[in-house]
PAKE-351975 format. One record per residue (C-alpha): residue number from 1; residue in three letters; chain; x, y, z. Coordinates in Angstrom, 3 decimals, always signed. Layout:
! PAKE-351975
n NUM; res ALA; chain A; xx X; yy Y; zz Z
...
! end
This chain:
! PAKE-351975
n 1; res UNK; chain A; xx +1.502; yy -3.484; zz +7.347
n 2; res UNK; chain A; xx +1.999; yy -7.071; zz +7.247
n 3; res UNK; chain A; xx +1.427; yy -9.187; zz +3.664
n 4; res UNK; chain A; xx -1.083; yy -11.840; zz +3.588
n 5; res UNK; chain A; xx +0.386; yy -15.279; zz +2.809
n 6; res UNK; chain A; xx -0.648; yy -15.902; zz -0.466
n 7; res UNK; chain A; xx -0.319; yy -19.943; zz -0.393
n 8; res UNK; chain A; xx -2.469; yy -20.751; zz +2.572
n 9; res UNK; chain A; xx -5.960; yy -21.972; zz +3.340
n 10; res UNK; chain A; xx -8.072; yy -18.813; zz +3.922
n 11; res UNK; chain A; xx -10.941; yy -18.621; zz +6.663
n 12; res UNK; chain A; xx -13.657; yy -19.372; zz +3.835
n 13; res UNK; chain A; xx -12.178; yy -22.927; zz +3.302
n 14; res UNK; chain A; xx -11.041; yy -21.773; zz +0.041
n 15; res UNK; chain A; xx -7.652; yy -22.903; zz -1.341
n 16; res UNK; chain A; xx -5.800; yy -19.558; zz -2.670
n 17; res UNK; chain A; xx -2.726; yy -21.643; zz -4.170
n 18; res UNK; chain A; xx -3.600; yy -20.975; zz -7.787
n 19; res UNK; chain A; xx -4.677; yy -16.672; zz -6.504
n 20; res UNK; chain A; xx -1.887; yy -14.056; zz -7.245
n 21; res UNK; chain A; xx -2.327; yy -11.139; zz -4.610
n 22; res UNK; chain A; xx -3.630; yy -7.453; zz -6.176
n 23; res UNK; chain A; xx -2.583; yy -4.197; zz -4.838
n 24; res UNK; chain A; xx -4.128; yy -0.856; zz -5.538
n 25; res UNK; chain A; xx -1.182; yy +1.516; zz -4.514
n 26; res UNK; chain A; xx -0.633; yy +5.180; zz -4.905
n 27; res UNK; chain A; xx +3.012; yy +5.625; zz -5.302
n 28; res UNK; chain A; xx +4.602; yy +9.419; zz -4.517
n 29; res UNK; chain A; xx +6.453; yy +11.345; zz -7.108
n 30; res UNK; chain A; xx +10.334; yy +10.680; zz -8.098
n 31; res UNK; chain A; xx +11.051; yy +13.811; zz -5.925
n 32; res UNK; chain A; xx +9.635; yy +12.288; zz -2.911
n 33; res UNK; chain A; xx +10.506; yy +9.035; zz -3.488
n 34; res UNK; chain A; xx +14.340; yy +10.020; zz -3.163
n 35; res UNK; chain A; xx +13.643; yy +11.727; zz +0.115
n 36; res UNK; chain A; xx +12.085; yy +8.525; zz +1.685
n 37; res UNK; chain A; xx +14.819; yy +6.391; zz +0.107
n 38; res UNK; chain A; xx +17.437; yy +9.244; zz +1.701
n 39; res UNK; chain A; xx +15.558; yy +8.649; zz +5.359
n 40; res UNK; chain A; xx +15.710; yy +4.819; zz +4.234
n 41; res UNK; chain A; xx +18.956; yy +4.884; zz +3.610
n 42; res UNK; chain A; xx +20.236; yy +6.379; zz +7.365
n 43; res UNK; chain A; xx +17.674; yy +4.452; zz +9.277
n 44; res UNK; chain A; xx +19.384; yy +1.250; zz +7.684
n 45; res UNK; chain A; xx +22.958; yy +2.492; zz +8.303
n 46; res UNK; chain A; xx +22.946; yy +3.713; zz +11.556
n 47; res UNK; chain A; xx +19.983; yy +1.044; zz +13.091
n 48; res UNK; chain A; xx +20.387; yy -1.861; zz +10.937
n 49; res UNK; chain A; xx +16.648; yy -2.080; zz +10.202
n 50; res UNK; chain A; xx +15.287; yy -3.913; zz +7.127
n 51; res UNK; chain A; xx +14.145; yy -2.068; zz +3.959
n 52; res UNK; chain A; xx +11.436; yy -3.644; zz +1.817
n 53; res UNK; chain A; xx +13.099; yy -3.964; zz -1.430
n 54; res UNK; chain A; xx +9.781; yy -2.692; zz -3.394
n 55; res UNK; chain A; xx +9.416; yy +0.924; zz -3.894
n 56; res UNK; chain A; xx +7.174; yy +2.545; zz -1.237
n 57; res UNK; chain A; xx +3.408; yy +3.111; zz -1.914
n 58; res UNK; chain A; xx -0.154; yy +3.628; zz -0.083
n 59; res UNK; chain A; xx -1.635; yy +0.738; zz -0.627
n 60; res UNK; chain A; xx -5.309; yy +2.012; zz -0.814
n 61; res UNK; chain A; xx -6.740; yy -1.541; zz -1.335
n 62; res UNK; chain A; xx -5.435; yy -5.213; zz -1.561
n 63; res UNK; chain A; xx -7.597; yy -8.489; zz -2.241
n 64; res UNK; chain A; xx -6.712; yy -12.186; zz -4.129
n 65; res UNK; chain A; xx -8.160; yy -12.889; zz -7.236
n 66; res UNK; chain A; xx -7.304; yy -15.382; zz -10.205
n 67; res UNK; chain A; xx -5.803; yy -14.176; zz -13.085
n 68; res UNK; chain A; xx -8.345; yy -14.894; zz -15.503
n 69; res UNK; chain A; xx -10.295; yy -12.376; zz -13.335
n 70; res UNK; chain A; xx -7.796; yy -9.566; zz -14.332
n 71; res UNK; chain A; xx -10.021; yy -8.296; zz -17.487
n 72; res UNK; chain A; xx -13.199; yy -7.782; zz -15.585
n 73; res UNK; chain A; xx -11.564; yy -6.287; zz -13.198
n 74; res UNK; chain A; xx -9.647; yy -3.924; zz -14.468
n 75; res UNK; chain A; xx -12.885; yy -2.705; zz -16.724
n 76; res UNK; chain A; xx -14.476; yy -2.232; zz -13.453
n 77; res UNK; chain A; xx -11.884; yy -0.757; zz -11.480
n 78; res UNK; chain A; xx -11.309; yy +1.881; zz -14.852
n 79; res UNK; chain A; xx -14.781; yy +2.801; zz -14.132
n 80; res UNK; chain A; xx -14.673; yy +3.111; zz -10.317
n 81; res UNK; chain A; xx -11.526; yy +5.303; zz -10.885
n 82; res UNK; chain A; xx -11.798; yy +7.838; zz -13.661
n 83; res UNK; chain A; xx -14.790; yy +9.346; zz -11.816
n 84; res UNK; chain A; xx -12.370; yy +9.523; zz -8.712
n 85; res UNK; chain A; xx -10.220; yy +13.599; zz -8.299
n 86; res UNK; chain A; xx -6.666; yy +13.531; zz -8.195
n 87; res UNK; chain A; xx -5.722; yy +15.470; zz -4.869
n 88; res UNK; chain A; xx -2.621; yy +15.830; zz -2.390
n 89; res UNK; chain A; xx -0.909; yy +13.699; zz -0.021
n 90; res UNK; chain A; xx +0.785; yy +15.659; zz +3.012
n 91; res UNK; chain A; xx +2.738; yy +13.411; zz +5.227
n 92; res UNK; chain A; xx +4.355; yy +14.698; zz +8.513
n 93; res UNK; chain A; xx +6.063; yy +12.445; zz +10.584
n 94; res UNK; chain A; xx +6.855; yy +9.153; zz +11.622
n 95; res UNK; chain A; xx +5.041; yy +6.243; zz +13.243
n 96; res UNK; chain A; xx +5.617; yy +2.237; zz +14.848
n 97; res UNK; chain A; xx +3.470; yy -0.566; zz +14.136
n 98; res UNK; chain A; xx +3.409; yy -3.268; zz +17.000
n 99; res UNK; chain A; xx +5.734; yy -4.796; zz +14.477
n 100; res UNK; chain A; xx +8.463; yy -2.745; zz +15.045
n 101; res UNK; chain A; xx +8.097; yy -1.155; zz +11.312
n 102; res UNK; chain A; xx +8.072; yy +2.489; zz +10.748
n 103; res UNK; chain A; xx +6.061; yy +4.393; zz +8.667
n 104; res UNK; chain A; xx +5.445; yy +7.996; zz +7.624
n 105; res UNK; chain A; xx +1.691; yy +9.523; zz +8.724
n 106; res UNK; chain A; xx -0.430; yy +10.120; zz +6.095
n 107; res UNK; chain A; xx -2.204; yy +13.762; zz +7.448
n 108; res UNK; chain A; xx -5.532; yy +13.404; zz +5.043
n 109; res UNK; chain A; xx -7.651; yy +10.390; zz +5.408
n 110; res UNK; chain A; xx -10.974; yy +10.883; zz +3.663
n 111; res UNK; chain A; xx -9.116; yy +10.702; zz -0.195
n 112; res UNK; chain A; xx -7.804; yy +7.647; zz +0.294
n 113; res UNK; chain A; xx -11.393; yy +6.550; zz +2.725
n 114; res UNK; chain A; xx -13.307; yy +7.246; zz -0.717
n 115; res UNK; chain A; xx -11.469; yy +5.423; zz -2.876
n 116; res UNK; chain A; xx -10.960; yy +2.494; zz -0.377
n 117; res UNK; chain A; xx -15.520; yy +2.545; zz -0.257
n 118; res UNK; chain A; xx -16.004; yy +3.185; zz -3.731
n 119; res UNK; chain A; xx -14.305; yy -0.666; zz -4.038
n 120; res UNK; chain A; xx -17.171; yy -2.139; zz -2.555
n 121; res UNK; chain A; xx -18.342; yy -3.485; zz -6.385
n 122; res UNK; chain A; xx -14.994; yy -4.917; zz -6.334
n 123; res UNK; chain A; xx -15.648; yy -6.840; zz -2.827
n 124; res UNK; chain A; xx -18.449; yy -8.301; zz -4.217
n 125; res UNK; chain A; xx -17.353; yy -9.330; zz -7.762
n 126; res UNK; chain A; xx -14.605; yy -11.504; zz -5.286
n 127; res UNK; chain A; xx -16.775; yy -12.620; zz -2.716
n 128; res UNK; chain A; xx -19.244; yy -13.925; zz -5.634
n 129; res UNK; chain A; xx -16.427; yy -17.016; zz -6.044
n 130; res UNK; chain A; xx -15.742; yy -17.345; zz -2.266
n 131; res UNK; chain A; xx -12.613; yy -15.652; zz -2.242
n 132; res UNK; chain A; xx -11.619; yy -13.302; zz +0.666
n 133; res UNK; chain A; xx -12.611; yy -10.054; zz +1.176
n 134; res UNK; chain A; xx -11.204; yy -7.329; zz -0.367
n 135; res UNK; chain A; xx -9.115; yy -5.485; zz +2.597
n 136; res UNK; chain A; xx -9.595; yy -1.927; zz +2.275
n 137; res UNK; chain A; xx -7.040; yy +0.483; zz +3.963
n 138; res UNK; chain A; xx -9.412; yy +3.318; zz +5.147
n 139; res UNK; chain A; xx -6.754; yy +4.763; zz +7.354
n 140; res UNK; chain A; xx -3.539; yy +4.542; zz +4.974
n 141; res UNK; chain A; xx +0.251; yy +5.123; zz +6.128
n 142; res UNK; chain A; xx +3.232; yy +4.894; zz +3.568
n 143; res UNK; chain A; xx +5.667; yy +2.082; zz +4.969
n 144; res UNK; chain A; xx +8.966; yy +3.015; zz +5.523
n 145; res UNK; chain A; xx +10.973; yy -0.050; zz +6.831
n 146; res UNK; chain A; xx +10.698; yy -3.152; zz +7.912
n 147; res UNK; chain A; xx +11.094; yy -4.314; zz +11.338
n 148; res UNK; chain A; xx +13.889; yy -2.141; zz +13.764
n 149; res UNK; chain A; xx +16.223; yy -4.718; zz +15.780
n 150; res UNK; chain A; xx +14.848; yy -4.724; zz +19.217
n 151; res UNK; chain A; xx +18.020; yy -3.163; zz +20.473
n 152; res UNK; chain A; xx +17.740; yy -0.046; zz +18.830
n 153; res UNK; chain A; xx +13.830; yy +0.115; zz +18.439
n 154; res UNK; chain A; xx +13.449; yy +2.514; zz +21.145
n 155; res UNK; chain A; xx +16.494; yy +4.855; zz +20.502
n 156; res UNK; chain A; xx +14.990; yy +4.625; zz +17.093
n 157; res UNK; chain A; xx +11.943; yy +6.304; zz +18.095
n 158; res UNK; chain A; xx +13.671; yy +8.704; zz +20.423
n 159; res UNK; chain A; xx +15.209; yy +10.086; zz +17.576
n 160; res UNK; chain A; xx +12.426; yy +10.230; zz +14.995
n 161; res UNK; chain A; xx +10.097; yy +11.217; zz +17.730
n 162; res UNK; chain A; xx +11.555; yy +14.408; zz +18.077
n 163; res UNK; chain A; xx +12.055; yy +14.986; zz +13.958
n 164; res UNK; chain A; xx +9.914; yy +17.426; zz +11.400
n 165; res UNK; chain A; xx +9.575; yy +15.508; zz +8.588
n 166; res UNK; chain A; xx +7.027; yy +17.092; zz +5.882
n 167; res UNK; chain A; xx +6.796; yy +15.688; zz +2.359
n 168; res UNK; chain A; xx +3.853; yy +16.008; zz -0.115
n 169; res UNK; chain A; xx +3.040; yy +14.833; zz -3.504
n 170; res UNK; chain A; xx -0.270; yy +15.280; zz -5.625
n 171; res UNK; chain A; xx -2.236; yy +11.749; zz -7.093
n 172; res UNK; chain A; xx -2.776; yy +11.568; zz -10.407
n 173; res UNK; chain A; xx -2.854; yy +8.035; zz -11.523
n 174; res UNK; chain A; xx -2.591; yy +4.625; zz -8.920
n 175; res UNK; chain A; xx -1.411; yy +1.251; zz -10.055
n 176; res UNK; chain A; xx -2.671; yy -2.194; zz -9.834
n 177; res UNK; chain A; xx +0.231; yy -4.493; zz -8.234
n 178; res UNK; chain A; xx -0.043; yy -8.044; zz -8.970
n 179; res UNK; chain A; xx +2.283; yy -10.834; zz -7.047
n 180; res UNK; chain A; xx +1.659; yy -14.282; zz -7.634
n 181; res UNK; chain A; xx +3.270; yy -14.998; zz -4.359
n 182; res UNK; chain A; xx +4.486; yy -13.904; zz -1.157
n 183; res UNK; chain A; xx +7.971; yy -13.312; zz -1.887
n 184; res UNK; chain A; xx +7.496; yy -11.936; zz -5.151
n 185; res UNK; chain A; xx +8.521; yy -8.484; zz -6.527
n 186; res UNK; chain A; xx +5.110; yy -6.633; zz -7.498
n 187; res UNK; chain A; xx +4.388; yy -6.207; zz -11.322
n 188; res UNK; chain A; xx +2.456; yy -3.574; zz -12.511
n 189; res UNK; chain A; xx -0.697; yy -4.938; zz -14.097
n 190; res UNK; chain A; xx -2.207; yy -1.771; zz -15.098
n 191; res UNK; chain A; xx -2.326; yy +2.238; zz -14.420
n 192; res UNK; chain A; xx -5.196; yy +4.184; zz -13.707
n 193; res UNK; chain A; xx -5.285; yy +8.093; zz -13.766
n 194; res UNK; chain A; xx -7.488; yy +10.387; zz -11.788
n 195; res UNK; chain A; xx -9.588; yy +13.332; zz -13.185
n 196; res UNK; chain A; xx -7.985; yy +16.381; zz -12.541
n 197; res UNK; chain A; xx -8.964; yy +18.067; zz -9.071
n 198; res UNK; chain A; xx -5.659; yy +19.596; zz -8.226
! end
């Protein structure tokens, strides 16, 4: 769940100092949303742990890109997505990263596996000006904090282990995130809806 650094050398040898970072997130519904921001909200009270400060989405795919590129992408991406079905996320229960960060399981895959390969036109509009790969999330979680003090990492987990949690929402539309750096708060750069298949 870690963010690439945006101003860095990359492996290509290309400089990405004047690249803003892209996100293709589905975000859940304002129902949900105040349900992970409740569990949020405890975890950071009674553990301390850090809460990213950005609303929490599935980030389906996530590549740099300059921001002249943004028209030609976004005509592409329009394409790629409005032959895409909305559908539902179920999520049921919690998960660590290596990282210490938690995160809520995301139960069905193959949506979010589809949308992640049908961005391969995308990878290659990129990789056409030596920019990194597009990374494509094929096996998506929704983040819910950052990391857990070490101290209480592994009462943490003790708890949660032993929780139900079971939220869904239904997909409609995802959004294109743009930060022009690391630090950044994202900025919606455009919204793309689903044909209806719920």
């Amino acid at each position: 769940m870690e963010l690439p650094t945006i101003l860095e050398q990359q492996s290509t040898g290309v400089s990405t100092q004047a690249l803003s970072r892209y996100r293709l997130v589905a975000y859940p519904d304002m129902l949900t949303d105040m349900q992970i921001k409740a569990e949020q909200a405890y975890i950071q009270r009674q553990y301390h742990a850090a809460i990213p400060e950005e609303k929490s989405g599935i980030v389906i795919a996530e590549f740099m890109a300059r921001e002249d590129m943004e028209a030609t992408l976004i005509r592409w991406m329009h394409r790629i997505i409005s032959t895409q079905l909305s559908f539902r996320v179920n999520i049921q229960g919690f998960g660590a990263l290596s990282s210490k960060h938690l995160y809520l399981r995301v139960q069905e895959q193959q949506p979010f596996q589809q949308l992640a390969g049908a961005m391969q036109v995308i990878d290659q509009y990129i990789r056409s000006y030596d920019y990194p790969p597009v990374k494509r999330f094929t096996h998506p979680c929704l983040p819910l904090t950052g990391a857990v003090p070490e101290k209480a990492f592994e009462q943490v987990m003790q708890e949660f282990a032993a929780r139900k949690l079971e939220l869904s929402f239904d997909v409609k539309e995802l959004m294109l995130i743009r930060s022009r750096y690391e630090t950044e708060a994202g900025k919606q750069i455009n919204l793309f809806r689903l044909q209806p298949g719920i």
